[in-house]
DOKE-158007 format. One record per residue: residue number from 1; x negated, y, z of N, C-alpha, C in turn; residue in three letters. Coordinates in Angstrom, 3 decimals. Layout:
N
NUM,X,Y,Z,X,Y,Z,X,Y,Z,ALA .
...
// end
This chain:
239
1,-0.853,-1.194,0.000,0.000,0.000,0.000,-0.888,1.243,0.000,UNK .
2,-0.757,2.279,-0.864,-1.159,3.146,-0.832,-1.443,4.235,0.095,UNK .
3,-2.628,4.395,0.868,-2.443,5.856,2.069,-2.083,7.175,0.990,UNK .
4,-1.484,8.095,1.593,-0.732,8.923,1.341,-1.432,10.828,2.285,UNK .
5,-1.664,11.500,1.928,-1.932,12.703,2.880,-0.529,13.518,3.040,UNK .
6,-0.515,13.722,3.933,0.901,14.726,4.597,0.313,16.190,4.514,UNK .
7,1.284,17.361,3.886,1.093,18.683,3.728,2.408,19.111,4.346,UNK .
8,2.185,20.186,5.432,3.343,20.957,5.400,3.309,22.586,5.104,UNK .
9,4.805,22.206,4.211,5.433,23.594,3.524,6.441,23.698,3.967,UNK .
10,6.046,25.861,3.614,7.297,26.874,4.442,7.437,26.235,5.851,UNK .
11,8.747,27.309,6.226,8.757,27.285,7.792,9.620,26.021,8.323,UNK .
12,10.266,25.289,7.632,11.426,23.675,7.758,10.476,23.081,8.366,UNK .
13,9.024,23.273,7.809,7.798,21.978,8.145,8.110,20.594,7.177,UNK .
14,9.114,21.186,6.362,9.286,20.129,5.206,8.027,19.191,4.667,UNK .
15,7.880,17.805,4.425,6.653,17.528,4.430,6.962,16.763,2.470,UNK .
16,5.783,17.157,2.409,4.849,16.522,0.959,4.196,15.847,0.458,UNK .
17,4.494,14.680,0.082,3.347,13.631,-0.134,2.559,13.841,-1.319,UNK .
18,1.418,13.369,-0.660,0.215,13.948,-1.959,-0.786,12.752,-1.939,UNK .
19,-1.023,12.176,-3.521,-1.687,10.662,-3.050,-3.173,11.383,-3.062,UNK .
20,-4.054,9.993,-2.903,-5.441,9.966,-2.779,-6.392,10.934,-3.552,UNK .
21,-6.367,11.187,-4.237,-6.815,11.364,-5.449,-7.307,13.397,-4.851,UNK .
22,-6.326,14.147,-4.462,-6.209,15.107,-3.763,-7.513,15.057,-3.069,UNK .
23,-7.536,14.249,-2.231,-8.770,14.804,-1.344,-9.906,15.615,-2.095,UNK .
24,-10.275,15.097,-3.061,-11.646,15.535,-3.694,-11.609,17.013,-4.174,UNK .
25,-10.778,17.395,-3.463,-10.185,19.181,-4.499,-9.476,19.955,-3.341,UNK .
26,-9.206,19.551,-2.408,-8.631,19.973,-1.302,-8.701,19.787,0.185,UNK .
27,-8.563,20.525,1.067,-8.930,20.548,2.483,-8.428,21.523,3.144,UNK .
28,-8.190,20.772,4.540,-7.504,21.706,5.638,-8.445,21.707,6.515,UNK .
29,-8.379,23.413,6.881,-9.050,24.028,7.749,-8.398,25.111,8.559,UNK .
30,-9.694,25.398,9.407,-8.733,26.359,10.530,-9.547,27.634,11.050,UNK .
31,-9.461,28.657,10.831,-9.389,30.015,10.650,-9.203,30.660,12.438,UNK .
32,-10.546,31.071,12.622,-10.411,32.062,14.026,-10.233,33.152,13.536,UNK .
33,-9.356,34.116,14.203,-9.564,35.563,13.849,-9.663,36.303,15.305,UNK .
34,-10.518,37.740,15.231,-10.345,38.254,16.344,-9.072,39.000,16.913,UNK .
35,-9.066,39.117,18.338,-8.121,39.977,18.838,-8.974,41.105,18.548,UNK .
36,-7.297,42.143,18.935,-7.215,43.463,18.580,-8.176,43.877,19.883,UNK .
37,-7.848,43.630,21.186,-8.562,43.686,22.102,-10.445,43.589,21.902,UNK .
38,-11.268,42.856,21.882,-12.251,42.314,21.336,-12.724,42.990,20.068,UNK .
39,-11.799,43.943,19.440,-12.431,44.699,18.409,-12.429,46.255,19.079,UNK .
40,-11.658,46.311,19.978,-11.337,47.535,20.789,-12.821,47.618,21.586,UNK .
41,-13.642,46.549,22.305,-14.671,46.363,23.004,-15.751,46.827,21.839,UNK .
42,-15.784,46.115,21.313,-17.048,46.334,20.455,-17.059,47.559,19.638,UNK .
43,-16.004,48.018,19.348,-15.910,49.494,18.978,-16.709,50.263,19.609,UNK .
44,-16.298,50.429,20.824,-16.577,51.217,22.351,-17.692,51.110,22.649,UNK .
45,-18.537,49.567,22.620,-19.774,49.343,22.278,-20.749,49.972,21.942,UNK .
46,-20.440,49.916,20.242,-21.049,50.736,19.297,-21.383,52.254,19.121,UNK .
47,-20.268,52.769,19.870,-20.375,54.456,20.219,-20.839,54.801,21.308,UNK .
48,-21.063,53.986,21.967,-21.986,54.362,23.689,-23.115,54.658,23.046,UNK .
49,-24.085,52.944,22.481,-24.769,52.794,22.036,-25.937,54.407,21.183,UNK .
50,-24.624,54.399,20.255,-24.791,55.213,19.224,-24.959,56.802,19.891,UNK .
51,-23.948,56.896,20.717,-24.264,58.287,21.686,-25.656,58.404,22.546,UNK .
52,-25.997,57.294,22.842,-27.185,57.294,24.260,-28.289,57.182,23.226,UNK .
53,-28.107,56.704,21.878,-29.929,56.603,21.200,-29.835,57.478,20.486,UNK .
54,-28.775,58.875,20.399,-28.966,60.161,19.546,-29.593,60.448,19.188,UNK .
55,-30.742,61.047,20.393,-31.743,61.522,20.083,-32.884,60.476,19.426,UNK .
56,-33.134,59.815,19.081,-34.008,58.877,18.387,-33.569,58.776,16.859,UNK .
57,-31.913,58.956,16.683,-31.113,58.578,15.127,-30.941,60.057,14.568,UNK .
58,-30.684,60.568,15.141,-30.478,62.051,14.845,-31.524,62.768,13.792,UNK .
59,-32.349,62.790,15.080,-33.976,63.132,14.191,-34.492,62.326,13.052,UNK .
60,-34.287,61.514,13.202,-35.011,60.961,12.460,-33.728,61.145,10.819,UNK .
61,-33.237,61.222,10.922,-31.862,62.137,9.504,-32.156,62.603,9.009,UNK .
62,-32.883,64.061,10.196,-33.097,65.689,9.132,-34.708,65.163,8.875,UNK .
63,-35.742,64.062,9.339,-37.045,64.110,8.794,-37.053,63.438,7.910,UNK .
64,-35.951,62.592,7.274,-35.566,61.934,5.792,-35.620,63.306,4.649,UNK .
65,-35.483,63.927,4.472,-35.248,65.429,3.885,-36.876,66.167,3.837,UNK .
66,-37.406,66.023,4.417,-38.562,66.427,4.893,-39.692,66.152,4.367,UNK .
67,-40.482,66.667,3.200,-41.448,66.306,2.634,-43.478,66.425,2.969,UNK .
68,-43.912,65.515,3.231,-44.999,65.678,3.604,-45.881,67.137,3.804,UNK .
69,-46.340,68.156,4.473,-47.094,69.430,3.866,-48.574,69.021,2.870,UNK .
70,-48.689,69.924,2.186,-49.865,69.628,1.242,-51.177,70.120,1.646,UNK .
71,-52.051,69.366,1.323,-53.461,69.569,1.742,-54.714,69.809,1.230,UNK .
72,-54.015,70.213,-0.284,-54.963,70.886,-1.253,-55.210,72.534,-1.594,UNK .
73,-56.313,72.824,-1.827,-55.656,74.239,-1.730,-55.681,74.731,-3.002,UNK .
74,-54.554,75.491,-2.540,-53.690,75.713,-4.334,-54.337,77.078,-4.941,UNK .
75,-53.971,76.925,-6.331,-54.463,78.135,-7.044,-53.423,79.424,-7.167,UNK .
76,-52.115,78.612,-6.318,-50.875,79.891,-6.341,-50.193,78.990,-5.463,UNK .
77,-49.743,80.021,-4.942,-48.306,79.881,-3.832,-47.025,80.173,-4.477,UNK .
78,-46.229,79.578,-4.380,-44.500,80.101,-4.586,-43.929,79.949,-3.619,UNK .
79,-43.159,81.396,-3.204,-42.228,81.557,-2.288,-41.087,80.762,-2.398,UNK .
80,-40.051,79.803,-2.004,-38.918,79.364,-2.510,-38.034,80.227,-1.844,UNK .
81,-36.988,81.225,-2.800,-37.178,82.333,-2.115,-35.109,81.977,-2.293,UNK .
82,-35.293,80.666,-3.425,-33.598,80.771,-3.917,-32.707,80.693,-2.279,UNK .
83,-32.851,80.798,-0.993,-32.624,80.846,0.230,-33.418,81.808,0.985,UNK .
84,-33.230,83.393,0.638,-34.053,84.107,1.593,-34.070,83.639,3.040,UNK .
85,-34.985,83.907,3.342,-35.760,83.688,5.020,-36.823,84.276,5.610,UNK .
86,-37.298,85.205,6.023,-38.643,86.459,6.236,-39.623,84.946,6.872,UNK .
87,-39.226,84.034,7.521,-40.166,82.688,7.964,-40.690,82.423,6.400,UNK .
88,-40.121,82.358,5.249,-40.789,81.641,4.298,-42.525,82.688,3.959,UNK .
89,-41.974,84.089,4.124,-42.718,85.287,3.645,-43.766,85.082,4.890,UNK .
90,-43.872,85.082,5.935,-44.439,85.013,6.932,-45.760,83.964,6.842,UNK .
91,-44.965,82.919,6.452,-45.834,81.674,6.488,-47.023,81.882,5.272,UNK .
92,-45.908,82.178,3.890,-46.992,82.278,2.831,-48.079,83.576,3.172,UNK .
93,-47.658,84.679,3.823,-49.021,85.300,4.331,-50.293,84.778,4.921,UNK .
94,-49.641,83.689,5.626,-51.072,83.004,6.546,-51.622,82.133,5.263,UNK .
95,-50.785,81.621,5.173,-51.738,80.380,3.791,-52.027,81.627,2.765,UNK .
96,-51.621,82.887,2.517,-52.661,83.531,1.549,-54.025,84.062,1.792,UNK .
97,-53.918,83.887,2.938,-55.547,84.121,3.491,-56.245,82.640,3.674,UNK .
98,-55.581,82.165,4.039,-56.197,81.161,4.516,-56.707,80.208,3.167,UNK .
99,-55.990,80.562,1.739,-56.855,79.990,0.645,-57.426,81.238,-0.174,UNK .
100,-58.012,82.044,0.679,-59.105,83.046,-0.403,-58.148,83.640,-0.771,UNK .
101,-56.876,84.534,-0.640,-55.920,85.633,-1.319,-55.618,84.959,-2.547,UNK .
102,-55.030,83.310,-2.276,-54.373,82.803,-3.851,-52.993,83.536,-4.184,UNK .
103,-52.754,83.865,-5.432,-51.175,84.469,-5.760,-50.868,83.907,-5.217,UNK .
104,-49.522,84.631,-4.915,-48.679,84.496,-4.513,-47.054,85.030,-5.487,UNK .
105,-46.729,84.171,-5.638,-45.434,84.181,-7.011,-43.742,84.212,-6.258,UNK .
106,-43.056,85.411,-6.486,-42.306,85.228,-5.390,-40.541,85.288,-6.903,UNK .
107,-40.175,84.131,-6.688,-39.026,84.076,-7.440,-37.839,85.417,-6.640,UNK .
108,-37.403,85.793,-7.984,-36.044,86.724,-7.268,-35.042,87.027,-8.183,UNK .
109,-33.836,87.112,-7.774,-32.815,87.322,-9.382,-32.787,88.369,-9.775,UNK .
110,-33.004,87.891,-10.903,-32.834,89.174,-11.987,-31.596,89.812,-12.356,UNK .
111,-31.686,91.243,-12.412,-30.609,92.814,-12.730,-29.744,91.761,-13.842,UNK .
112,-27.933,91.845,-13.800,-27.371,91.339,-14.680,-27.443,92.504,-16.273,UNK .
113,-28.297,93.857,-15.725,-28.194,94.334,-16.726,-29.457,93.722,-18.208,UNK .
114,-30.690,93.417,-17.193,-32.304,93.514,-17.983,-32.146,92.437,-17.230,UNK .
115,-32.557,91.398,-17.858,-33.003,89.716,-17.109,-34.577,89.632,-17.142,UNK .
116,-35.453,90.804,-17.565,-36.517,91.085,-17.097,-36.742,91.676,-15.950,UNK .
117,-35.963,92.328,-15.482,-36.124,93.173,-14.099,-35.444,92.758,-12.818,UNK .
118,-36.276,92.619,-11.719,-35.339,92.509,-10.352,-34.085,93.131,-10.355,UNK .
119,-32.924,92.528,-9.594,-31.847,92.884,-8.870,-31.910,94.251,-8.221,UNK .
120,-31.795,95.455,-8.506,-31.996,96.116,-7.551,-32.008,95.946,-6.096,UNK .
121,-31.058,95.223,-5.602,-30.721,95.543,-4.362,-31.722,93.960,-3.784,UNK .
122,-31.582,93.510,-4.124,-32.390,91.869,-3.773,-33.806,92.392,-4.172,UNK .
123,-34.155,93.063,-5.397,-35.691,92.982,-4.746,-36.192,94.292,-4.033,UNK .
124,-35.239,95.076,-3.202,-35.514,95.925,-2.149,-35.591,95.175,-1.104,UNK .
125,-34.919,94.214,-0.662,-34.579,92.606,0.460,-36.070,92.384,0.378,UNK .
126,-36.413,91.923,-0.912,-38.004,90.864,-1.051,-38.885,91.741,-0.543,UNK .
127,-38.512,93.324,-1.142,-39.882,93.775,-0.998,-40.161,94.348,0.707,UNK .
128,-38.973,94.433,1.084,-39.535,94.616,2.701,-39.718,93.375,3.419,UNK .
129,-39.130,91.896,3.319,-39.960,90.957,3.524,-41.814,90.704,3.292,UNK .
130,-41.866,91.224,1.825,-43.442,91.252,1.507,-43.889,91.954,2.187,UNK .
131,-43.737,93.387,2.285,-44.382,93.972,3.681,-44.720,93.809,4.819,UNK .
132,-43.318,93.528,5.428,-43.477,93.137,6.781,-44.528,91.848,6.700,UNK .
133,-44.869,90.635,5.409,-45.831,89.809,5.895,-47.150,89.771,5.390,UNK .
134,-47.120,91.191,4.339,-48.615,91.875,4.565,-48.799,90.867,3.264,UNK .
135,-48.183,90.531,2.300,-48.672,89.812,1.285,-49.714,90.962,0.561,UNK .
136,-50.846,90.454,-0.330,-51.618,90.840,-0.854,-51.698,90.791,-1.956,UNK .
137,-51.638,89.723,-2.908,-51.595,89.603,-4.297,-50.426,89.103,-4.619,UNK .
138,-49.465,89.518,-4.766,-48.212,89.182,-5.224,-47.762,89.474,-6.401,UNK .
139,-46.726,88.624,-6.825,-45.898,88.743,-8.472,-44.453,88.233,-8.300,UNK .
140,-43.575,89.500,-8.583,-42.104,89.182,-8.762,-41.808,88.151,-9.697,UNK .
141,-40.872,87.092,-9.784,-40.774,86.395,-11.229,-39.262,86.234,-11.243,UNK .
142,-38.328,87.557,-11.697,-37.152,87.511,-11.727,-36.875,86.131,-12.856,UNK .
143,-35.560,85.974,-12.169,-34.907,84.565,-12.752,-33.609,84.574,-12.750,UNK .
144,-33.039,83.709,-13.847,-31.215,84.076,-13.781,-30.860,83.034,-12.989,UNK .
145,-29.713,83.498,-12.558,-28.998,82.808,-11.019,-28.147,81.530,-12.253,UNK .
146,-28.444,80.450,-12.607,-27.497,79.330,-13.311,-28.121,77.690,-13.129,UNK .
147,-26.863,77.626,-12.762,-27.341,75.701,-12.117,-27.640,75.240,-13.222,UNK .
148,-28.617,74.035,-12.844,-28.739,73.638,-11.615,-30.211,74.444,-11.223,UNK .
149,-29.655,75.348,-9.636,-30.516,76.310,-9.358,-32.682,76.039,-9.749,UNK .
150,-32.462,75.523,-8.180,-34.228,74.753,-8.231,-34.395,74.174,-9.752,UNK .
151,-33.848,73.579,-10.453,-34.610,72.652,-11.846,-34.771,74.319,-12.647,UNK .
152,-33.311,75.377,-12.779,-34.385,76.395,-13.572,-35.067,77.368,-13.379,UNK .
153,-35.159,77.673,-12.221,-36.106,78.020,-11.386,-37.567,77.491,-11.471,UNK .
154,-37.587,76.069,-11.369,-38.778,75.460,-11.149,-39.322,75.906,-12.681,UNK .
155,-38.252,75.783,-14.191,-38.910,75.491,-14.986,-39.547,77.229,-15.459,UNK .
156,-38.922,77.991,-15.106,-39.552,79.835,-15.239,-40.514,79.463,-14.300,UNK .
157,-41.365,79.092,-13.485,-42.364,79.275,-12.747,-43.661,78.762,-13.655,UNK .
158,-42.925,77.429,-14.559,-43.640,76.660,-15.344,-43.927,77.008,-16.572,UNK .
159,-42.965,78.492,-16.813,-43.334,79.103,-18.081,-44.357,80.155,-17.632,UNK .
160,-44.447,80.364,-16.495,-45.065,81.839,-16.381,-46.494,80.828,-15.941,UNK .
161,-46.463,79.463,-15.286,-48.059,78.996,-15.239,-48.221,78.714,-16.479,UNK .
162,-47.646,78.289,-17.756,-48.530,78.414,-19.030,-48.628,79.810,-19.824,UNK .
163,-48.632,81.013,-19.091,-49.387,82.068,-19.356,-50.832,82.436,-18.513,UNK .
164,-50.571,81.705,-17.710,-51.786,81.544,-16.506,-52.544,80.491,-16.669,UNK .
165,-53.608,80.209,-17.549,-54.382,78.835,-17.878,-55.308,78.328,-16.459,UNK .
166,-55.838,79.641,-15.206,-56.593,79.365,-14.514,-55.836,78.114,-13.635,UNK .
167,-54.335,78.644,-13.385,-53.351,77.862,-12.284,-53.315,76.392,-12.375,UNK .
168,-54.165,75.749,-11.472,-54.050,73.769,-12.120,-53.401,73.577,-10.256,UNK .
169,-52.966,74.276,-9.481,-52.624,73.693,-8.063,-51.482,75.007,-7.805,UNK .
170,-50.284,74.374,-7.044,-49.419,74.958,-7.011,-48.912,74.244,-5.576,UNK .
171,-48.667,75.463,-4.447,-47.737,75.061,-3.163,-47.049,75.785,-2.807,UNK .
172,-45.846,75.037,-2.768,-44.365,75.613,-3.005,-43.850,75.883,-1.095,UNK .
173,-43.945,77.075,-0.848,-43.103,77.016,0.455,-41.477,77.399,0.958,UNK .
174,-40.745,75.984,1.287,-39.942,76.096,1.632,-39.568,75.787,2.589,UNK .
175,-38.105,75.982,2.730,-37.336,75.211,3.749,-37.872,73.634,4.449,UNK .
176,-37.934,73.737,5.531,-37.847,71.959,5.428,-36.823,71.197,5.048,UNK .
177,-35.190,71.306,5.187,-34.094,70.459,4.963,-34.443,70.594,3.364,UNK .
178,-34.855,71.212,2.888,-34.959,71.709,1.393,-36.398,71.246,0.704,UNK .
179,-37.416,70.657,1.677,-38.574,70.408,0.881,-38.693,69.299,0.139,UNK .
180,-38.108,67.885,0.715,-38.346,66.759,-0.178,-37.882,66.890,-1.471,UNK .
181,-36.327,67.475,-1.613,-36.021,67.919,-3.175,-36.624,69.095,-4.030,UNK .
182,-37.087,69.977,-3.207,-38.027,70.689,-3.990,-39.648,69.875,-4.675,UNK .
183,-39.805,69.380,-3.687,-41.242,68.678,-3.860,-40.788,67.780,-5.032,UNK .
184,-39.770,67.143,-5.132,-39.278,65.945,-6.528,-39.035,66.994,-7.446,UNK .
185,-37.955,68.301,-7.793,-37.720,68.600,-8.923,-39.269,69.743,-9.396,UNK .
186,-40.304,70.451,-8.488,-41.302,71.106,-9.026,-42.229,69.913,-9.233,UNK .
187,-42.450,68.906,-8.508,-43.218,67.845,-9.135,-43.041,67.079,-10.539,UNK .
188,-41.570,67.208,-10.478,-41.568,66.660,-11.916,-41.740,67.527,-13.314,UNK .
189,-41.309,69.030,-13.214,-41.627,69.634,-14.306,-43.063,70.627,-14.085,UNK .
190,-43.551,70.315,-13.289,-44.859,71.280,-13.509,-46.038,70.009,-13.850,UNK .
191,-45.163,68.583,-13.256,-46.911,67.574,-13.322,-46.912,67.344,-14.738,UNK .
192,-45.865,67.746,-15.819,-45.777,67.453,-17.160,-46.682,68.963,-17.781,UNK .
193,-47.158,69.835,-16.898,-47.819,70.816,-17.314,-49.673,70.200,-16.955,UNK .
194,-49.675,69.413,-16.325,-50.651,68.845,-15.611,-51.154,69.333,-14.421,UNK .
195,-50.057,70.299,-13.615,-50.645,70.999,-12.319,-49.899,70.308,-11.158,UNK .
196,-50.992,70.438,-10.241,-50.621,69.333,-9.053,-49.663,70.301,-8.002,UNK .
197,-48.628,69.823,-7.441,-48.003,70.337,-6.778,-47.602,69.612,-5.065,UNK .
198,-47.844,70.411,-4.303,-47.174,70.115,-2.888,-46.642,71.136,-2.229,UNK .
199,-45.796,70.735,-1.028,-44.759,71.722,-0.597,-45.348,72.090,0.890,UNK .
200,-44.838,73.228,1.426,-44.896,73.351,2.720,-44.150,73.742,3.729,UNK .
201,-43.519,72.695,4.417,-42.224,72.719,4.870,-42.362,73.674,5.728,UNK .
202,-41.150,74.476,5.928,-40.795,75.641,6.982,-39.459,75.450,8.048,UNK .
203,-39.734,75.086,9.181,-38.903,74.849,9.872,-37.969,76.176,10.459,UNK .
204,-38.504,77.385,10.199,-38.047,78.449,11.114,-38.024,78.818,12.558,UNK .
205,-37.518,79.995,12.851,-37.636,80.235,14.158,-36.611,79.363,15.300,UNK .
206,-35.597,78.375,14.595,-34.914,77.943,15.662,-35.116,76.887,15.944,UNK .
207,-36.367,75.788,15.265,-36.985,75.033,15.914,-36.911,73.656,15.269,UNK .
208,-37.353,72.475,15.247,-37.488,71.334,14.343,-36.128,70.548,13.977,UNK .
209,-35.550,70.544,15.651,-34.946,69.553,15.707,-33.167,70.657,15.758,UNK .
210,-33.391,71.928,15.735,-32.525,72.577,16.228,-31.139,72.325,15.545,UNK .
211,-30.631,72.208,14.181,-30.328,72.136,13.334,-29.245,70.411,14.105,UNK .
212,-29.598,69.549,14.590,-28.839,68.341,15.304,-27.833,68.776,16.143,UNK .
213,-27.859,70.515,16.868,-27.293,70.390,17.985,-25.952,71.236,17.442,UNK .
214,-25.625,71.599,16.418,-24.536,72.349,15.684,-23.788,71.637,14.897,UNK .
215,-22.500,71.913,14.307,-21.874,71.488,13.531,-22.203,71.957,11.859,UNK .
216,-22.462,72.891,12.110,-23.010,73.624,10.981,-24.228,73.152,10.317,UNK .
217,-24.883,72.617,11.610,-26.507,72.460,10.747,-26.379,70.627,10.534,UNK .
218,-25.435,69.976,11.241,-25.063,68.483,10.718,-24.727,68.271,9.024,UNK .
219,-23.727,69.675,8.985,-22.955,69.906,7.607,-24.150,70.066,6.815,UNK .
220,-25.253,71.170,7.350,-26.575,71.731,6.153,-27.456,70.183,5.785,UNK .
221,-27.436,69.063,6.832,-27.887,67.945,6.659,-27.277,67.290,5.634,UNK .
222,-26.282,67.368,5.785,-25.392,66.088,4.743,-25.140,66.965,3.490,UNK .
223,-25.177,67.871,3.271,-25.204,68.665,1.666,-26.396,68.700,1.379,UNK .
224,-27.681,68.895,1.813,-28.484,68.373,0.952,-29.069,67.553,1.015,UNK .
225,-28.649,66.117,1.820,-28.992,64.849,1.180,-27.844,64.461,-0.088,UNK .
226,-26.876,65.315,-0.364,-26.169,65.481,-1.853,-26.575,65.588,-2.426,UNK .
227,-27.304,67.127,-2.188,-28.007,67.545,-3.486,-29.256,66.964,-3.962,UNK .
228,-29.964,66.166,-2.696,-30.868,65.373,-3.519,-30.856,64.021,-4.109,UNK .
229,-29.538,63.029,-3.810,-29.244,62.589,-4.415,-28.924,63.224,-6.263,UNK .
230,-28.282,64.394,-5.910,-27.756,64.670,-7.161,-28.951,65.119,-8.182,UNK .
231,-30.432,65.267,-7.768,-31.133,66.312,-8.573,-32.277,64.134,-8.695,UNK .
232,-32.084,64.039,-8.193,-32.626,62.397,-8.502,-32.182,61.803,-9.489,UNK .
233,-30.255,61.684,-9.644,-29.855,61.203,-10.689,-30.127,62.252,-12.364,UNK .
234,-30.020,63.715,-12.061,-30.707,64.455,-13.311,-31.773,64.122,-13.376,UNK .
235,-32.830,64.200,-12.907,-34.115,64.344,-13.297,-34.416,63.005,-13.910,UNK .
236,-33.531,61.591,-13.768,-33.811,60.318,-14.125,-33.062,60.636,-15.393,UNK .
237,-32.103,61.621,-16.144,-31.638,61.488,-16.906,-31.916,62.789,-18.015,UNK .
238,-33.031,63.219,-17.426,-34.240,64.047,-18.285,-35.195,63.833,-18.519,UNK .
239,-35.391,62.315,-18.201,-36.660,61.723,-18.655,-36.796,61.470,-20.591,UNK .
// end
């Protein structure tokens, strides 16, 4: 006599005979799932956790963004100026002494009337920044304000170093939340000029880590790990 496997269907518990043959294609099993409770724990868990090692996860976020400083000394400085800050002007004063009075190249937007000439009112801004940090050899390099900002920006800096044959080293000072993507989009169109480029991150006056303890400066974190996602996927699609 034939053994037979028993299946039950729907809610009757109506039963089904199913011969031998079945086994080789089919199987009953049995399924844990968690309580709602037990996911409620480990939730709760996870956010203690996550609250008490802040300071260790936090930081370490905004130094993802953060590009090595450079240690060559350059034949020109650029202000990254597309974010005024008197810290950026400040800093490039010390590194202009400190490499023999190298230019110093300070981007600024250009008058919508003459796209040769400063902004009036923006390069009155620059030029009392330059003062106050005692720059010495300096050069305006008005530029039109049109995205994507830094790539044409970077590439007018790259027209004005192939009027400059001496320029083979270039350090770009910026922002820190702002240096790793600067350091990728001036690295990529100036190393096609053959000039070596590094950045020099500027943290400002409110401090390294300051930027974790605001809502505002969480937000300045997560927009430009956007934007450097976003200037990663162009630049792979300007190759």
């Amino acid at each position: 006599m034939k053994r037979r496997n028993s299946y039950l269907q729907g809610v009757g518990q109506s039963r089904i005979e199913a011969p031998d043959w079945m086994g080789w294609a089919l199987y009953r099993t049995t399924i844990y799932k968690t309580t709602w409770k037990l996911r409620l724990v480990v939730a709760a868990l996870f956010f203690l956790i996550a609250v008490a090692t802040r300071g260790w996860w936090l930081p370490a976020i905004g130094r993802g963004l953060v590009s090595e400083p450079g240690a060559c000394k350059p034949d020109m400085i650029v202000v990254d100026n597309l974010v005024s800050d008197y810290t950026l002007f400040k800093e490039a004063g010390a590194l202009e002494k400190l490499n023999g009075r190298a230019m110093v190249l300070v981007p600024v937007r250009s008058s919508d009337h003459d796209p040769g000439r400063p902004d009036p009112v923006t390069g009155e801004i620059v030029g009392v920044m330059i003062g106050q940090a005692r720059l010495q050899s300096w050069r305006l390099l008005p530029f039109r304000l049109v995205e994507p900002f830094t790539l044409n920006v970077a590439r007018q800096v790259g027209r004005f170093i192939e009027g400059h044959r001496n320029i083979h080293s270039v350090l770009v000072v910026t922002l820190a939340l702002r240096s790793r993507r600067t350091r990728l989009v001036y690295g990529r169109v100036l190393g096609k000029l053959g000039v070596a480029v590094s950045t020099y991150p500027v943290w400002g006056s409110a401090g390294r880590e300051a930027w974790a303890a605001t809502w505002h400066g969480r937000q300045e974190v997560v927009l430009q790990y956007l934007k450097l996602m976003y200037y990663e996927l162009l630049l792979l699609r300007l190759r």
